[in-house]
KOLZA-861711 format. One record per residue (C-alpha): residue in one letter; x, y, z. Coordinates in nm, 3 decimals, always signed. Example, Ala and Ser with C-alpha at 12.3 -4.5 7.8 and 13.67 -1.06 7.14 Angstrom:
KOLZA-861711
<loti A | X +1.230 | Y -0.450 | Z +0.780>;
<loti S | X +1.367 | Y -0.106 | Z +0.714>;
This chain:
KOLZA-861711
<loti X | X -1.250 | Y +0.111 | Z -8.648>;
<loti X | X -1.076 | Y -0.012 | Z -8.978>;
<loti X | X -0.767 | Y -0.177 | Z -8.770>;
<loti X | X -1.062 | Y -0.372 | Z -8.551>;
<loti X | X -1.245 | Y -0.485 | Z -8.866>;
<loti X | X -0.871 | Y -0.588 | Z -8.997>;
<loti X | X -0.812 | Y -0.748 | Z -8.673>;
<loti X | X -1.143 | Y -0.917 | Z -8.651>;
<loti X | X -1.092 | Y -1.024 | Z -9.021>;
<loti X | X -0.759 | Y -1.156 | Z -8.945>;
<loti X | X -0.811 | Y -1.354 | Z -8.645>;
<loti X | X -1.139 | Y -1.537 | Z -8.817>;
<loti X | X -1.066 | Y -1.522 | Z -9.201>;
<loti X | X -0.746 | Y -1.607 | Z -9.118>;
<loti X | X -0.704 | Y -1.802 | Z -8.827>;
<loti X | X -0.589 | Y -2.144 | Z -8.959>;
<loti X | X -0.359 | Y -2.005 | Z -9.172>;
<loti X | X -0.173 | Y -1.775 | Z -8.869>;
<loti X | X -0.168 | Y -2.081 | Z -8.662>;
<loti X | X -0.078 | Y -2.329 | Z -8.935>;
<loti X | X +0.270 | Y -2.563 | Z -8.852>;
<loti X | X +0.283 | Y -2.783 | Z -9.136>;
<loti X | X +0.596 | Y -2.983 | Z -9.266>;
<loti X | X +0.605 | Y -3.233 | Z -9.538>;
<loti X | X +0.927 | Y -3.412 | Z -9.437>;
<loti X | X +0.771 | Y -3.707 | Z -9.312>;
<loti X | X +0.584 | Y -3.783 | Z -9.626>;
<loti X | X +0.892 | Y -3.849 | Z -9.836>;
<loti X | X +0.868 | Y -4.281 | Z -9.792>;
<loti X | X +0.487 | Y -4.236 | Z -9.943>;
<loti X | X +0.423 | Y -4.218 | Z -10.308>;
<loti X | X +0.409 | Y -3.916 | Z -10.488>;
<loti X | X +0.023 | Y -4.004 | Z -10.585>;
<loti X | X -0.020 | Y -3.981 | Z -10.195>;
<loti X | X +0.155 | Y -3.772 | Z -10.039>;
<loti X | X -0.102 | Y -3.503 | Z -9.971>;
<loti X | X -0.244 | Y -3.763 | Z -9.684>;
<loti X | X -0.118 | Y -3.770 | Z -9.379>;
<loti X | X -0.158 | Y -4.001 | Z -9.066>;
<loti X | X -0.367 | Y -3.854 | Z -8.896>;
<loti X | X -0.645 | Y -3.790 | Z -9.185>;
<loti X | X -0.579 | Y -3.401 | Z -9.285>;
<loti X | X -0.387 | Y -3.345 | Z -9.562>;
<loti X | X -0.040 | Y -3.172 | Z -9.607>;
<loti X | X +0.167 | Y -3.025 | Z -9.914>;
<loti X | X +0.376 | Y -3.283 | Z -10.081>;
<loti X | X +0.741 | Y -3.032 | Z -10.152>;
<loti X | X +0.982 | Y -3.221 | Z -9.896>;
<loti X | X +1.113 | Y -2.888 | Z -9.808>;
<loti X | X +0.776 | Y -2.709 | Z -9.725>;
<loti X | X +0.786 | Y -2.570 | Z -9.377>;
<loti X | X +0.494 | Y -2.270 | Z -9.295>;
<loti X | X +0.517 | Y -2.185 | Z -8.940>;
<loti X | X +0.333 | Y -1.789 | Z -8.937>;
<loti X | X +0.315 | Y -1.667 | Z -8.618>;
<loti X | X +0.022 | Y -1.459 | Z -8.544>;
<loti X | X +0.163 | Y -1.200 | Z -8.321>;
<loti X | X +0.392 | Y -1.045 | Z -8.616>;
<loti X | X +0.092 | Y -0.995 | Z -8.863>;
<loti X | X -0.146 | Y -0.859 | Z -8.574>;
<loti X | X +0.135 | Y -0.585 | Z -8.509>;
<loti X | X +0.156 | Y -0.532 | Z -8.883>;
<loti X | X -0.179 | Y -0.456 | Z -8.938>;
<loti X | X -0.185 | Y -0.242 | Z -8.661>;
<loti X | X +0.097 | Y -0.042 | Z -8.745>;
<loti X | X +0.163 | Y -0.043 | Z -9.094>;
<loti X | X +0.069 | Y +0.178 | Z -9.323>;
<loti X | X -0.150 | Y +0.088 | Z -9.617>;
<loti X | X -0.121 | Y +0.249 | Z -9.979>;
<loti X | X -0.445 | Y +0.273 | Z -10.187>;
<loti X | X -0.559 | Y -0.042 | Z -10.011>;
<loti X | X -0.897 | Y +0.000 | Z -10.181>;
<loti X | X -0.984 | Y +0.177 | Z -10.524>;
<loti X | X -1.083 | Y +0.560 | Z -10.498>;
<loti X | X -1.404 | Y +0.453 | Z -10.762>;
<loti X | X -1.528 | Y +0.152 | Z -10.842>;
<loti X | X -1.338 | Y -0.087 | Z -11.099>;
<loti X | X -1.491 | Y -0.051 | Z -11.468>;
<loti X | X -1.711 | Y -0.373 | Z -11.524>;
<loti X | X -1.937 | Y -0.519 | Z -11.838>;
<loti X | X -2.315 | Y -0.566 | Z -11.656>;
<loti X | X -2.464 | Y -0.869 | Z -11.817>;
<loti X | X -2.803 | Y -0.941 | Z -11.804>;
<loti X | X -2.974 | Y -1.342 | Z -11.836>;
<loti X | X -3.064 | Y -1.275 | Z -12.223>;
<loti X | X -2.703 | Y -1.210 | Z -12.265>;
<loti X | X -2.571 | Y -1.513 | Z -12.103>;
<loti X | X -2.841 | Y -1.689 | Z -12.309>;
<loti X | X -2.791 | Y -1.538 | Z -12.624>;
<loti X | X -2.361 | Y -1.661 | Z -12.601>;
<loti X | X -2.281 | Y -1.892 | Z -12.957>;
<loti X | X -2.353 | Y -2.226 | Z -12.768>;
<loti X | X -2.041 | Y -2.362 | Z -13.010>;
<loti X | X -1.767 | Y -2.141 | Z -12.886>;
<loti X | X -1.606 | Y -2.207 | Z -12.572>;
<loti X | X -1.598 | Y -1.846 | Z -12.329>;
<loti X | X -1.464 | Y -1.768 | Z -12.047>;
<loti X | X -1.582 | Y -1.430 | Z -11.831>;
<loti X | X -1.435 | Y -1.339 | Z -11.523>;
<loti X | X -1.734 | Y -1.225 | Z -11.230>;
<loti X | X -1.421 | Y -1.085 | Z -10.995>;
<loti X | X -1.155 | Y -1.202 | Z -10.771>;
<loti X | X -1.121 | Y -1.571 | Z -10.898>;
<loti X | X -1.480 | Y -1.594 | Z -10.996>;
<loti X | X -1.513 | Y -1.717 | Z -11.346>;
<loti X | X -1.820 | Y -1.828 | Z -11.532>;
<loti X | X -1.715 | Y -2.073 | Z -11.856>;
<loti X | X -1.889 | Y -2.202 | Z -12.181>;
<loti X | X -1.722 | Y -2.526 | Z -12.252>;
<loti X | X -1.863 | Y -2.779 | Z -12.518>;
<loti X | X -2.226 | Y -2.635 | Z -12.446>;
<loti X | X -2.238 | Y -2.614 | Z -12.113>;
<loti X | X -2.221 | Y -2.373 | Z -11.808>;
<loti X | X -1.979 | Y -2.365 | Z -11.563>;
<loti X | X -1.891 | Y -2.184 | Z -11.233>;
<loti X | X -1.544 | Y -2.193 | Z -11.066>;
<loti X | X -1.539 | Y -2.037 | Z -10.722>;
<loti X | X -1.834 | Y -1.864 | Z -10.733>;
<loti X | X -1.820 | Y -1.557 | Z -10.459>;
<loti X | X -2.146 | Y -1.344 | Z -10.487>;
<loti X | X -2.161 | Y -1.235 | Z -10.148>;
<loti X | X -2.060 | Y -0.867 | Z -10.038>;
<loti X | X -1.807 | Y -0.998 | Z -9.821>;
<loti X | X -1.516 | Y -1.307 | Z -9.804>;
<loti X | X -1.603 | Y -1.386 | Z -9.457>;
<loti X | X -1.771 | Y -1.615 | Z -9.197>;
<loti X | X -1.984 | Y -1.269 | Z -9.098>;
<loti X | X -2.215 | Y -1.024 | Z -9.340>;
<loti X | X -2.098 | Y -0.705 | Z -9.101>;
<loti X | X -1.683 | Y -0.730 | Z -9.119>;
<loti X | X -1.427 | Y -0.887 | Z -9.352>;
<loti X | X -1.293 | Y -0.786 | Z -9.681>;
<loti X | X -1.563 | Y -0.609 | Z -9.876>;
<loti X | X -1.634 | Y -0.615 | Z -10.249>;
<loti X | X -1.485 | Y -0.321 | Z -10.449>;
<loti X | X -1.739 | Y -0.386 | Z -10.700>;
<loti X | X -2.073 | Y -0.600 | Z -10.714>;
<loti X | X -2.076 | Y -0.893 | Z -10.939>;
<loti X | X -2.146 | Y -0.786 | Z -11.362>;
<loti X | X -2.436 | Y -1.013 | Z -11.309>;
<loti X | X -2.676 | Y -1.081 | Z -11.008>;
<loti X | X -2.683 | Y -1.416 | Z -10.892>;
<loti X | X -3.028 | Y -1.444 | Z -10.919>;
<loti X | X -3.011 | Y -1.327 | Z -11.257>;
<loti X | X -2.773 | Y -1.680 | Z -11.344>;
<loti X | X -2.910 | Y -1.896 | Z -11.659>;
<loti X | X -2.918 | Y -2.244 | Z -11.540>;
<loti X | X -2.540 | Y -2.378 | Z -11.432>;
<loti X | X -2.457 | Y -2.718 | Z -11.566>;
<loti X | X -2.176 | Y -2.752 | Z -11.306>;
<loti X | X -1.930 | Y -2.580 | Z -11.046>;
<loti X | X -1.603 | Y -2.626 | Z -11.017>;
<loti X | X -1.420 | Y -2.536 | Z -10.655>;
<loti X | X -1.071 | Y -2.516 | Z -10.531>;
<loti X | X -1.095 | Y -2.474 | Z -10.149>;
<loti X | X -1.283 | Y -2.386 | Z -9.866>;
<loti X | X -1.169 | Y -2.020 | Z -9.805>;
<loti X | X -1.400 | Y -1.766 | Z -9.799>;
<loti X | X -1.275 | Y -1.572 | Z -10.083>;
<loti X | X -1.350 | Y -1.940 | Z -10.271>;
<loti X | X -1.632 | Y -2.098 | Z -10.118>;
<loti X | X -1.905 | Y -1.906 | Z -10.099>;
<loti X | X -2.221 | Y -2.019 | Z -9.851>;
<loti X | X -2.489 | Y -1.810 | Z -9.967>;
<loti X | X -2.422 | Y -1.855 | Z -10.334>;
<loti X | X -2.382 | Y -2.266 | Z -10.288>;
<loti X | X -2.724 | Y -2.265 | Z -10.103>;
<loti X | X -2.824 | Y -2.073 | Z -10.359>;
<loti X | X -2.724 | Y -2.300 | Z -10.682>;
<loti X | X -2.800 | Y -2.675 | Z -10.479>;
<loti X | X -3.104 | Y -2.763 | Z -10.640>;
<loti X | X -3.093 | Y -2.591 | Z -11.037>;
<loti X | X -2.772 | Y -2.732 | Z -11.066>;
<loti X | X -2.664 | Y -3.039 | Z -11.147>;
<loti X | X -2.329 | Y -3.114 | Z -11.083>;
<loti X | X -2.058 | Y -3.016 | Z -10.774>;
<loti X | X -1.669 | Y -3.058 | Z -10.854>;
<loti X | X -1.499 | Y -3.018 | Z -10.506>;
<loti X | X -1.193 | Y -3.172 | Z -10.373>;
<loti X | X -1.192 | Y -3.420 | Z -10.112>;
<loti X | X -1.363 | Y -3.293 | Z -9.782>;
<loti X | X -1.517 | Y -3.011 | Z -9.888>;
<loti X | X -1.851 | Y -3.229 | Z -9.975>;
<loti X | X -1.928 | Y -3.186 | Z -9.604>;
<loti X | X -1.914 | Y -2.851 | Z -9.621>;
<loti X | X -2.217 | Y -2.855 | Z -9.952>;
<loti X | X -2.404 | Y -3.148 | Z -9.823>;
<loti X | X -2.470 | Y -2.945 | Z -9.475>;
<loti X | X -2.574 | Y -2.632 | Z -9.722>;
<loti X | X -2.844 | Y -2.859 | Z -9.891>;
<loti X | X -2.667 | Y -2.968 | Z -10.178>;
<loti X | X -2.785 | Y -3.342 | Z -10.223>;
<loti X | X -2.526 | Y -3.599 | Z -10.238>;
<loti X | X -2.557 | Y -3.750 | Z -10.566>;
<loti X | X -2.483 | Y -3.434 | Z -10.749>;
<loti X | X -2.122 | Y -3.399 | Z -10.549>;
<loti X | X -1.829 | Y -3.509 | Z -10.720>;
<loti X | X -1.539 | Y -3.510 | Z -10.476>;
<loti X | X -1.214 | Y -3.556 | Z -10.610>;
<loti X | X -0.835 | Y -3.611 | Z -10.461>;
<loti X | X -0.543 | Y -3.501 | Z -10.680>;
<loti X | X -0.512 | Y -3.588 | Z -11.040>;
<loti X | X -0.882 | Y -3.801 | Z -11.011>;
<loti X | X -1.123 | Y -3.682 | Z -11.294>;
<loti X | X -1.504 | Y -3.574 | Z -11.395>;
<loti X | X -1.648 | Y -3.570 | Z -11.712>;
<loti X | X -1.995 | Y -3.412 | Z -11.831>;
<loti X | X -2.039 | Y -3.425 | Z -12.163>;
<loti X | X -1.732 | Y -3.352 | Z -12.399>;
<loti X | X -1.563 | Y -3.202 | Z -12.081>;
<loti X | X -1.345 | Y -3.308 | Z -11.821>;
<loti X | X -1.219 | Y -3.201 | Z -11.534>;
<loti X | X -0.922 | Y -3.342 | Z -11.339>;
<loti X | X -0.789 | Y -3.230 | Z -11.023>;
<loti X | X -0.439 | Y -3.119 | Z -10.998>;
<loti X | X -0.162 | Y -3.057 | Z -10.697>;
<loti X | X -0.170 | Y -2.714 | Z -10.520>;
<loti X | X +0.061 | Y -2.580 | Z -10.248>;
<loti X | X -0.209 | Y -2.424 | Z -10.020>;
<loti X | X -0.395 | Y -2.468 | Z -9.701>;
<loti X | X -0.739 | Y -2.525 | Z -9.596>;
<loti X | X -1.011 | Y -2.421 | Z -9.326>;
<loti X | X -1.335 | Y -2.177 | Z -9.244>;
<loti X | X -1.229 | Y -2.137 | Z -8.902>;
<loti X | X -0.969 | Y -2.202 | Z -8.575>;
<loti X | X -0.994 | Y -2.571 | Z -8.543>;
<loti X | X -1.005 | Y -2.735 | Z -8.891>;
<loti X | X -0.701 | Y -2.661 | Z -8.994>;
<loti X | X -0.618 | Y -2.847 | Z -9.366>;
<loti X | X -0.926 | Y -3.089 | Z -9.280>;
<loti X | X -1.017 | Y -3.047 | Z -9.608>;
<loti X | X -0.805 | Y -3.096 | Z -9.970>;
<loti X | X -0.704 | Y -2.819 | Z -10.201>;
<loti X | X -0.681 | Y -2.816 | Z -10.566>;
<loti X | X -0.589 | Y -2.688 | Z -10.912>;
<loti X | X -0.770 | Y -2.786 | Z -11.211>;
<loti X | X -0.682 | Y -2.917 | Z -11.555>;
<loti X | X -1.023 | Y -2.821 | Z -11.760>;
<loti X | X -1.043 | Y -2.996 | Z -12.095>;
<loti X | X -1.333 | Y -2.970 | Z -12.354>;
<loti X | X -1.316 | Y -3.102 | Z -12.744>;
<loti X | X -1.098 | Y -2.746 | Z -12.868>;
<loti X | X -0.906 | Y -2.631 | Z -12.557>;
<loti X | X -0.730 | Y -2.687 | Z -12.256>;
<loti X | X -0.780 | Y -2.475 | Z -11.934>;
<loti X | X -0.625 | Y -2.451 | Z -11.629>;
<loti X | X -0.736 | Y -2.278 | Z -11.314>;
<loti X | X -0.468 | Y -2.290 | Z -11.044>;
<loti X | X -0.695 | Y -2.198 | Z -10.718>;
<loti X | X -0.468 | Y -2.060 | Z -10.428>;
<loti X | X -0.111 | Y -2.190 | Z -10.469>;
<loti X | X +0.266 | Y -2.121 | Z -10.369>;
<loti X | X +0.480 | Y -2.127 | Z -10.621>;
<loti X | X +0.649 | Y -2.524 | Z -10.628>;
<loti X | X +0.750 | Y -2.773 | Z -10.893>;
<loti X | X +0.386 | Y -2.938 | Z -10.914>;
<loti X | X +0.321 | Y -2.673 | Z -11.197>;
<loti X | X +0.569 | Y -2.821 | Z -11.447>;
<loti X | X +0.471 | Y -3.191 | Z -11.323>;
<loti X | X +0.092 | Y -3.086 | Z -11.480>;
<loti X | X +0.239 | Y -2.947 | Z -11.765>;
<loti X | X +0.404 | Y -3.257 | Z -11.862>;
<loti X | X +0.112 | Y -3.456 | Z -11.776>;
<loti X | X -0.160 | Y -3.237 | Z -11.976>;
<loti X | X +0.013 | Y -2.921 | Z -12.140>;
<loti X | X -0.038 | Y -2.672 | Z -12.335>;
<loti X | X -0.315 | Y -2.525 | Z -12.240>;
<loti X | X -0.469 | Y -2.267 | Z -12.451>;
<loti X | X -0.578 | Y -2.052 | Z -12.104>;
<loti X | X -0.408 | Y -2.062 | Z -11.805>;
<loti X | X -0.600 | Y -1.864 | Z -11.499>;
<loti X | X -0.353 | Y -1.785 | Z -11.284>;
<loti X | X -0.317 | Y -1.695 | Z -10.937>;
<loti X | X -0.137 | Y -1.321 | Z -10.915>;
<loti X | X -0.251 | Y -1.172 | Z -10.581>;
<loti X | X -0.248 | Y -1.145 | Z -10.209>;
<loti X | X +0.112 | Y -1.214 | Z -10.211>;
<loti X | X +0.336 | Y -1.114 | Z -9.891>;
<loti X | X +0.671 | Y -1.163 | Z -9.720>;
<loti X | X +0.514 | Y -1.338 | Z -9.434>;
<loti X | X +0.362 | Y -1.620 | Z -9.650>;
<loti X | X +0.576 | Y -1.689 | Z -9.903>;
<loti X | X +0.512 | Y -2.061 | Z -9.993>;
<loti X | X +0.136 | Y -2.057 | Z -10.005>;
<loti X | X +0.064 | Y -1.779 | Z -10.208>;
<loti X | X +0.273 | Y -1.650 | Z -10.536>;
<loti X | X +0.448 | Y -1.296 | Z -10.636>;
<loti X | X +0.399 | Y -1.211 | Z -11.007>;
<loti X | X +0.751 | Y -1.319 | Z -11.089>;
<loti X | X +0.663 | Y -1.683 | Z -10.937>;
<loti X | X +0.290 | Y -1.658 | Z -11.115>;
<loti X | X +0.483 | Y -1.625 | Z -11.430>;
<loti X | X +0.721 | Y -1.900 | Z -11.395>;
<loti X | X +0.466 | Y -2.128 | Z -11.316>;
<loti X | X +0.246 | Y -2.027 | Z -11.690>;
<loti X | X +0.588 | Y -2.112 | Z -11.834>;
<loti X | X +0.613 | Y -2.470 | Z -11.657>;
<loti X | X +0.304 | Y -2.567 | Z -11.750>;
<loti X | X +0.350 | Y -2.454 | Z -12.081>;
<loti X | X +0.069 | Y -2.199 | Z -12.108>;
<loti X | X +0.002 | Y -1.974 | Z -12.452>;
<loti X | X -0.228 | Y -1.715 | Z -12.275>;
<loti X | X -0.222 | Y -1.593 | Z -11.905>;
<loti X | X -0.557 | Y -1.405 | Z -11.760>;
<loti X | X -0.442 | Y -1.298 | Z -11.378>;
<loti X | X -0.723 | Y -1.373 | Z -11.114>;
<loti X | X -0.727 | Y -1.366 | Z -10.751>;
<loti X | X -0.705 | Y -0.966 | Z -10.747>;
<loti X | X -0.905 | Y -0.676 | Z -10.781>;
<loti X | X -1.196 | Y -0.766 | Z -10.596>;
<loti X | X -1.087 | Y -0.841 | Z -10.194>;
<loti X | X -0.846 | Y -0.608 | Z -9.963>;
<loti X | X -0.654 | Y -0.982 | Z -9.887>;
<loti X | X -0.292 | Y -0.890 | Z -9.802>;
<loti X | X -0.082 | Y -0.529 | Z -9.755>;
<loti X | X +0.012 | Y -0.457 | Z -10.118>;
<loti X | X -0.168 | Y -0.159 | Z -10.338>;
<loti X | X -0.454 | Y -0.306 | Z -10.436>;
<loti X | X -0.353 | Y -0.275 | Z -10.800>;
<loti X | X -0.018 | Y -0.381 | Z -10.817>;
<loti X | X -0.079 | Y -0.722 | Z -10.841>;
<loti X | X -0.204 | Y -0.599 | Z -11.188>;
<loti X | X +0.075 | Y -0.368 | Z -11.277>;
<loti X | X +0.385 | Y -0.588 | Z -11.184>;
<loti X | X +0.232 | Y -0.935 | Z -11.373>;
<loti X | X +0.169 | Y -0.700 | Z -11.700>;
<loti X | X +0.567 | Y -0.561 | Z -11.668>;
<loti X | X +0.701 | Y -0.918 | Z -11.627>;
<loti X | X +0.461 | Y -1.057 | Z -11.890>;
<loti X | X +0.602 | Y -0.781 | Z -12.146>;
<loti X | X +0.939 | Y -0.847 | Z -12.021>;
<loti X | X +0.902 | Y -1.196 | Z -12.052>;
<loti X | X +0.720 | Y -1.227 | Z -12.391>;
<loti X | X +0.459 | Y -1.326 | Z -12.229>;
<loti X | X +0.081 | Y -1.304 | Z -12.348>;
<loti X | X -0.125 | Y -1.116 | Z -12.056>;
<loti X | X -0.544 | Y -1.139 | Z -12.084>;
<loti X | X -0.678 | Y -0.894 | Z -11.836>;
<loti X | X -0.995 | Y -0.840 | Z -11.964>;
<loti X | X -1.268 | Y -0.628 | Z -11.761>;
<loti X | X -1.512 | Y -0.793 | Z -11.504>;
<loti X | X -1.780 | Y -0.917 | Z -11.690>;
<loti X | X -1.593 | Y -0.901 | Z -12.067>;
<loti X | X -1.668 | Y -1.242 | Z -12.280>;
<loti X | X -1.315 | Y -1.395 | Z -12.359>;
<loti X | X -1.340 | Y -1.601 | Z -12.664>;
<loti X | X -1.132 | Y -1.903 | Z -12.595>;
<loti X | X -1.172 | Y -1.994 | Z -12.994>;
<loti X | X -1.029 | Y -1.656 | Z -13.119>;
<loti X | X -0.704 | Y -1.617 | Z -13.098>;
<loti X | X -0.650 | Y -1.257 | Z -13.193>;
<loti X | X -0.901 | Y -1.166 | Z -12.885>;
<loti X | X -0.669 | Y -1.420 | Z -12.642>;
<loti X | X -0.355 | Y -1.204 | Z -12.800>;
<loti X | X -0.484 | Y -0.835 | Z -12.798>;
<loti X | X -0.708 | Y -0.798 | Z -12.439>;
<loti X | X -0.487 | Y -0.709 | Z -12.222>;
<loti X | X -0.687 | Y -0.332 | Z -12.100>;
<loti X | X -0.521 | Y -0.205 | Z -11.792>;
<loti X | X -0.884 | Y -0.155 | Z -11.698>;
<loti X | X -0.742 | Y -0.095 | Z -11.332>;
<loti X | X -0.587 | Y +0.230 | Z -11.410>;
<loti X | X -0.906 | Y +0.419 | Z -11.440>;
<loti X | X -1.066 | Y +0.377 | Z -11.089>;
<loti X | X -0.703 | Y +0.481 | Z -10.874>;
<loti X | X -0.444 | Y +0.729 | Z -10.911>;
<loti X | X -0.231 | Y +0.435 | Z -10.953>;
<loti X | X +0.111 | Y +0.512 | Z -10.864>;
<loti X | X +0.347 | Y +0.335 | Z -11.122>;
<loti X | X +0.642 | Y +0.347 | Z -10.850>;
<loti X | X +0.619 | Y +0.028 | Z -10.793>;
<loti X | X +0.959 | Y -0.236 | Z -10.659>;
<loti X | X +0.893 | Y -0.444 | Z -10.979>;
């Protein structure tokens, strides 16, 4: 029954991404600024060299066959449960960041509330019965939210983009940050049109003292088998009056990262991608090593590793995401924030930014520290 689900999972969750062909070649008379378009309306990655062709027969035999190690935790992950009054009662002066799971974060910039991918549902998938389930819930209920000023989000998959939580936040709040494209998929979810924002690569918002700015990702897009990279992808450069954030969405490792650190670096808090990582999709998704290379180009101070943790998305443990980024980080005198879901990070103190680094992970798994790092 598992292999159907994983099967099922794959072939809908994953479809455009197993049938993807995509070459940037073609692109190289445009300008850099535009590269990302291409003739025919979608929107490609702008390396010259970046060729995904992922044939789906390979992975389907894979996930058939191959055997999984601690896939899932044996407990459930520690979290922090936070209630509304808590939310509430956060110094409105200090800017916070609190990671919900996966690459869920809820911020505190300048005053105001923020959500960047927000996944509440049980499940990253197109159906409420299959498709990778939660390990944990959410350290707050989503109908427990304060009021959100604005969300922020990177792409359309699943694991990003989040129907029943969007329907859920269009009409108490206020503002949408999406990249171009994936207005369509909010307006259809009732989210009216004057409170979308949608932005192509390096275009900016501001509310208030903050302002966010779109940045270059080397990803993919699409919800389904036929709209494949209709829709833009994105990092994003987050800036309020004290810090600079960045929050890199789904990306391969490729020299956009150092281009934005040039442009806006440092940034006080980079949120990096470190998970879901695999041989057969090398240039869309990044190992530690390449997660940690790209905090260096853009000339990060403090690294906090999402996009693991929460989702079964590829065949490593699921903790070893965790484990290998904390190794190289050491190795690489690094400075790792892993807090625990649902832990206030205090953007403004920068002994908390230096010392939380729990390996929270450890506690739910007989993790096996055998790891190829």
């Amino acid at each position: 029954m598992k292999r159907i689900i994983l099967i099922t999972t794959l072939l809908f969750f994953g479809g455009a991404m197993l049938t993807m062909t995509t070459t940037s070649a073609e692109l190289d008379n445009q300008s850099s600024e535009s590269r990302h378009h291409n003739a025919k309306g979608g929107f490609v990655n702008t390396a010259a060299d970046f060729s995904d062709d992922t044939a789906i027969m390979p992975l389907l035999m894979r996930y058939v066959t191959e055997k999984r190690v601690d896939a899932t935790p044996e407990q459930q992950p520690p979290l922090v449960e936070l209630t509304t009054e808590q939310l509430h009662s956060l110094p409105r002066d200090r800017d916070l960041v609190i990671r919900l799971g996966h690459s869920s974060i809820f911020m505190q910039l300048d005053g105001k509330r923020w959500l960047i991918d927000p996944v509440f549902s049980e499940r990253a998938s197109p159906f409420s019965f299959i498709g990778p389930k939660r390990f944990h819930p959410t350290p707050i209920a989503l109908d427990s939210l304060p009021r959100i000023d604005g969300v922020i989000i990177s792409h359309d998959h699943y694991d990003h983009l989040d129907e029943k939580t969007i329907k859920y936040l269009a009409a108490s709040t206020s503002h949408f940050i999406v990249p171009l494209g994936v207005d369509k998929h909010l307006l259809k979810w009732g989210v009216s049109a004057d409170k979308i924002q949608a932005l192509d690569w390096w275009q900016s918002f501001s509310l208030g003292n903050t302002m966010i700015t779109a940045t270059p990702t080397q990803h993919f897009s699409g919800r389904g088998l036929f709209d494949k990279n209709d829709t833009l992808w994105a990092s994003y450069v987050i800036e309020s009056n004290r810090n600079k954030l960045y929050f890199s969405g789904d990306s391969g490792y490729f020299d956009g990262f150092r281009e934005i650190g040039e442009r806006f670096g440092p940034f006080t808090l980079t949120m990096m991608e470190t998970g879901a990582y695999d041989k057969d999709w090398p240039t869309i998704h990044m190992t530690p090593e390449q997660s940690i290379q790209a905090h260096i180009d853009l000339k990060g101070r403090h690294m906090m590793p999402i996009h693991n943790g929460t989702f079964d998305l590829a065949f490593h443990s699921w903790y070893e995401p965790l484990e290998r980024i904390v190794e190289l980080a050491n190795s690489a005198d690094v400075s790792i924030v892993t807090p625990v879901m649902g832990q206030a990070l205090d953007i403004d103190d920068k002994i908390q930014l230096a010392t939380t680094n729990t390996l929270w992970w450890r506690t739910s798994t007989q993790t096996r520290l055998a790891l190829a790092l």
